[in-house]
N, C-alpha and C positions, 0 to 999 in steps of 0.2 A: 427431655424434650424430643418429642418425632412432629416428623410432617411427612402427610400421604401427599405423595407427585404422582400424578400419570405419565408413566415413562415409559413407555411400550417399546419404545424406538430405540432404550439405550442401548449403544454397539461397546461390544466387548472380542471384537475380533482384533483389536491394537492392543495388546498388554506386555509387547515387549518395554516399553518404557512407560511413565506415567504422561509425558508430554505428547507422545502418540495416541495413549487412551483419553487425554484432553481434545485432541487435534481432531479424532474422527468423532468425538461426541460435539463438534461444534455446533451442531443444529438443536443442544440441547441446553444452549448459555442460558437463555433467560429462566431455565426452570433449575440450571445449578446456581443462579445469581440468588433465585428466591430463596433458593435452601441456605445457601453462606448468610444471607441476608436473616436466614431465622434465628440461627445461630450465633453471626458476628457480629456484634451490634458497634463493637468496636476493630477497626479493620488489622489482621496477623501482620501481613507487610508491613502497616506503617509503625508498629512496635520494632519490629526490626530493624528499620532504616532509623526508627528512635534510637537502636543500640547502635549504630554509627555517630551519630551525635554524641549520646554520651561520653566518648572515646575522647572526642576532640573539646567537648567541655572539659573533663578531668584534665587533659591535658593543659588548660591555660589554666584550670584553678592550681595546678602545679605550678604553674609558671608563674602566677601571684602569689604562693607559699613560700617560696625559696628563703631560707634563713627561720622559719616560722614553726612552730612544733606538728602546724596541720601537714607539713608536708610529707610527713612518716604516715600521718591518714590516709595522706592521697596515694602514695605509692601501695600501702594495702590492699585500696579500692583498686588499682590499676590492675594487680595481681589478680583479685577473685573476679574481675570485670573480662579480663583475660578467658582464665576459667571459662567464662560463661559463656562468650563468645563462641567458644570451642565445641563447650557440651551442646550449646546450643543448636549449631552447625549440624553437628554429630546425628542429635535426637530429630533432626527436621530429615534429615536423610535416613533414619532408619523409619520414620514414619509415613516418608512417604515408599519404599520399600514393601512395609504394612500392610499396607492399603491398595498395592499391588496386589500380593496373596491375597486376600480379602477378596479384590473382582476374581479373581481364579477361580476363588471357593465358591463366588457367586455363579459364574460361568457352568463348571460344572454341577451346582446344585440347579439352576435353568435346567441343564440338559437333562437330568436325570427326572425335573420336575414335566418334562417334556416328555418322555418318555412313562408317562406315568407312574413313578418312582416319588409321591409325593413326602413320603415320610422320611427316608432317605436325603433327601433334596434338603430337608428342613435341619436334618442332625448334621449337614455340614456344616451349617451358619455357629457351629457350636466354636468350631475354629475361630470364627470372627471375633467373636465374643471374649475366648481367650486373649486376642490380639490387642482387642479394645482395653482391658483389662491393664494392661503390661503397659501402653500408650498413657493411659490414669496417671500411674504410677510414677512415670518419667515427667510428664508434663509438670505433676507436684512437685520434682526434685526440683526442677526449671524455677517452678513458684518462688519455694523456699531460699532457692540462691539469691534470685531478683531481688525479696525482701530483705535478706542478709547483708545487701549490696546498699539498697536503701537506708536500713539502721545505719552501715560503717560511714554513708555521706553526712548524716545529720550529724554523727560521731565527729566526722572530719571540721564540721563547719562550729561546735561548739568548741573545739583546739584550736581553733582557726584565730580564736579571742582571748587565748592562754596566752598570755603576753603580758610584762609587769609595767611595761610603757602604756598600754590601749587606755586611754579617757575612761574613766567609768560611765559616761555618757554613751560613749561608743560601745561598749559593753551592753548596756542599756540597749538601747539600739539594736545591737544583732541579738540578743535575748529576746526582742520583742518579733525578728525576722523569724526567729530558729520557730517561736510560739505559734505563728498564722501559720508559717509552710506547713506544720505540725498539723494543726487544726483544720487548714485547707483539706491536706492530702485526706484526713480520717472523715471529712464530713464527702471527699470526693468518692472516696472505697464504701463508705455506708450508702449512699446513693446510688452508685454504680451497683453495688448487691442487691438491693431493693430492687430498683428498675427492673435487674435482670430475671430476679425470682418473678416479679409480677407478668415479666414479658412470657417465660417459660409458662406459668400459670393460664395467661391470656391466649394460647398456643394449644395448651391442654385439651380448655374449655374450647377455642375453636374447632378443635378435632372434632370435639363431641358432637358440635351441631353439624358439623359437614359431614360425618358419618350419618347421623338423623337427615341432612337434608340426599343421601343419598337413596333412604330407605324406603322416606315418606315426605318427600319434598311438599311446604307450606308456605304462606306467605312470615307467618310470628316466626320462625324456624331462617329463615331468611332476613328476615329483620334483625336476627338477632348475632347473626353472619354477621353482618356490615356493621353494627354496632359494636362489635369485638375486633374485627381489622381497624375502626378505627382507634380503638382505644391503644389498638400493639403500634399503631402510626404515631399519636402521641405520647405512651411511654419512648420510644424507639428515639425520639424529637428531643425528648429530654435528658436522654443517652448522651445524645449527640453537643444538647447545650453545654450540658456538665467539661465534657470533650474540649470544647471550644475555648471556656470560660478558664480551664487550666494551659490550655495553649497558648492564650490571649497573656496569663501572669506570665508565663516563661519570656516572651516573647518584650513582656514591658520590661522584667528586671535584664534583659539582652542588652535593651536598650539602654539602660542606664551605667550598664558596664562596658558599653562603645565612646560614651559619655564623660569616662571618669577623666580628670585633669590629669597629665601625665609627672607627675608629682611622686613622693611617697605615698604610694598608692596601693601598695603590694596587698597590703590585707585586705584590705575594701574590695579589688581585684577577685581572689581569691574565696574571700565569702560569696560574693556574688555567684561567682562560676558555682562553687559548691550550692548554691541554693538552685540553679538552675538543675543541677546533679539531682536534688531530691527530686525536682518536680519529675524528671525524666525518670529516676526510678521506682518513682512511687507509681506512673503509669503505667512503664512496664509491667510493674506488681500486678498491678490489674488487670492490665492483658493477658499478660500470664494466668489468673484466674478467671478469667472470663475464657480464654483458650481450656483450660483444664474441668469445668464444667461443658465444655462443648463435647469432650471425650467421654465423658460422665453419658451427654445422651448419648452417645454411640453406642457405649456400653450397653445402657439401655434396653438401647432401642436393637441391637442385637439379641439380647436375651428376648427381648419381647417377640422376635422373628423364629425363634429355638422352642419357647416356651407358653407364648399367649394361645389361650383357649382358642379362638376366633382362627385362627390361621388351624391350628388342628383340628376345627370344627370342619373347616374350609376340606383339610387333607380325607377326614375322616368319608367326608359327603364327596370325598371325590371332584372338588372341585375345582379342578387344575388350572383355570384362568386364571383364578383370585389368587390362588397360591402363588402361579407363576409374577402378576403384578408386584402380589409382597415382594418377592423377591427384587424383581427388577427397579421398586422403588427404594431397596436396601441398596443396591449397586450404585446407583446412582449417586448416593448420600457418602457412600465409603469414594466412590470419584472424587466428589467435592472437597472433603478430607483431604484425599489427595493433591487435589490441585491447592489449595490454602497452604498444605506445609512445601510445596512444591517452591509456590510464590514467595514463601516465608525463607523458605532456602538461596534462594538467588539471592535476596534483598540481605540475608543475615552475611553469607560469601565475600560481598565487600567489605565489611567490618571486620571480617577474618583477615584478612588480607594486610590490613591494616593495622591490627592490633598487636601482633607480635615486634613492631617499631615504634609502635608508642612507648616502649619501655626502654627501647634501645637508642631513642632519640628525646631522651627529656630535656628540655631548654635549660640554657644558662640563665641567668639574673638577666644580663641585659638583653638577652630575646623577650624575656618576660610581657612586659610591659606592649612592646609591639605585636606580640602576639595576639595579648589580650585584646587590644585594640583594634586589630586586621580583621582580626576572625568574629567578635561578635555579631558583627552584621549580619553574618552566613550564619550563625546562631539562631538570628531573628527571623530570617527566611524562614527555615528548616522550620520550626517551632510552628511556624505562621502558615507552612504549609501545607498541615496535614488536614 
């Protein structure tokens, strides 16, 4: 996916840090708002601050395990959830690093393109490209943990019912929880894929007519504008319903585990929390892959600045504005990159922070229960808030 911005204005004279290269492109929010907005259809921060929740969910479904065979689950999951926290931390800071050198290369390839050095100016971008490339790669590893982390929760919440006392009823019962979350989460990832393919698609085709309507501006050609942003308006709607509708379950089964009678309640406790677990990592799963297709266009759309006819039609004819444009609207798009994993770093830092004592602070039996009980509410929030 690309999108052409008219950036003329973008300032690259701040690149000592990526918050300074945000700070003085301030007059250029609403047109980095539009480009994150083409790309994120589901927002990087609030996965992250999802991975601070998760923490404190595992931790009370631990604390409804106690004496239970899931609870050797949950400790696994704390362990690779650890993990992830950390790589994650890790990879949001070398990316945005990245995307630093990236404006550099844009910088200097400006300059050179300024000085009529068009072809030169263009074999920088090859750098980008590489970068973008290696960003692919990491972001997939991110993927496959997320998902790894997901399987070992559903893992946890089928042990969770290993027990020779549980009612076959109640057995019953959480087989028919484990079956929806199941079927939920795959009809939410198969929609969530569509949407996104068709939004990418509807983006394509938009290009096409706004290059057309640059060349040989018409009214059908126009017409046909406005009928495609509407249609990216309500894909984008249904992004977002899907979004809400999985927030909305976390947020009722929250509810039902603030609820529980304070009784022998340990497993009920404990399934619960863990089902709130999948739903949380199953969306990470997808943010994580909606994130890792965003890098895909970068890729792209780098190559396509390196390599697309139209820009070395551009160099070849000597046409140093257009070229100089490409470029500055490449700059721009690697900014926005940057400010996203920038965002995504702050917000993932607290979870950091926090994670290496969740392990070193696992509750007793008699915290258990009040835990469970204190804390869902702030579960419910959290869930309800994004």
């Amino acid at each position: 996916m690309s999108i052409q911005i008219r950036s003329e204005k973008l300032c690259l004279s701040e690149l000592d840090s990526i918050d300074l290269a945000i700070e003085s492109n301030k007059h250029l929010d609403s047109k980095m708002n539009e480009i994150i907005k083409s790309y994120h259809n589901i927002d990087v921060s609030t996965a992250m601050k999802n991975l601070v929740t998760v923490g404190e969910i595992l931790n009370r479904a631990y604390a409804g395990s106690i004496d239970y065979k899931c609870s050797k689950s949950i400790i696994k999951i704390l362990s690779r959830y650890q993990t992830t926290i950390h790589n994650s931390c890790l990879t949001c800071s070398t990316f945005v690093s990245a995307c630093l050198s990236s404006l550099q290369y844009h910088k200097c390839a400006i300059t050179l393109a300024e000085n009529d050095k068009l072809n030169e100016a263009l074999k920088i971008l090859v750098q980008c490209s590489e970068l973008a490339s290696k960003m692919v790669e990491a972001s997939e590893e991110l993927e496959n943990q997320a998902d790894e982390l997901y399987k070992l929760s559903q893992q946890a919440l089928i042990d969770a019912v290993d027990k020779t006392n549980v009612p076959e009823d109640e057995k019953r019962r959480i087989a028919d929880l484990i079956r929806i979350s199941k079927a939920r989460q795959v009809e939410l990832e198969a929609k969530t894929s569509s949407l996104f393919k068709q939004i990418n698609e509807i983006q394509e085709e938009k290009q096409k007519i706004d290059r057309k309507i640059d060349l040989n501006s018409n009214y059908e050609d126009k017409k046909r504008m406005y009928q495609k942003e509407k249609e990216l308006t309500d894909f984008e709607k249904d992004l977002q319903r899907e979004e809400r509708i999985s927030n909305a379950e976390m947020a009722e089964i929250s509810t039902k585990l603030k609820n529980l009678a304070v009784q022998d309640e340990d497993l009920k406790a404990s399934e619960k929390s863990l089902v709130l677990a999948i739903h949380a990592f199953g969306k990470i799963k997808t943010t994580f892959e909606l994130t890792r297709q965003f890098w895909i266009g970068v890729q792209n759309h780098c190559r396509e600045l390196s390599n697309q006819n139209t820009i070395r039609i551009d160099a070849k004819a000597n046409l140093k504005d257009e070229v100089i444009e490409a470029l500055r609207s490449s700059g721009l798009q690697w900014l926005c990159l940057g400010k996203i994993n920038y965002d995504a770093k702050k917000s993932i830092e607290k979870a950091k922070k926090n994670v290496d004592g969740l392990q070193n602070n696992l509750p007793t039996k008699s915290e258990a229960l009040r835990i469970v009980q204190d804390e869902a509410e702030n579960i419910r929030f959290l869930s309800m808030s994004d």
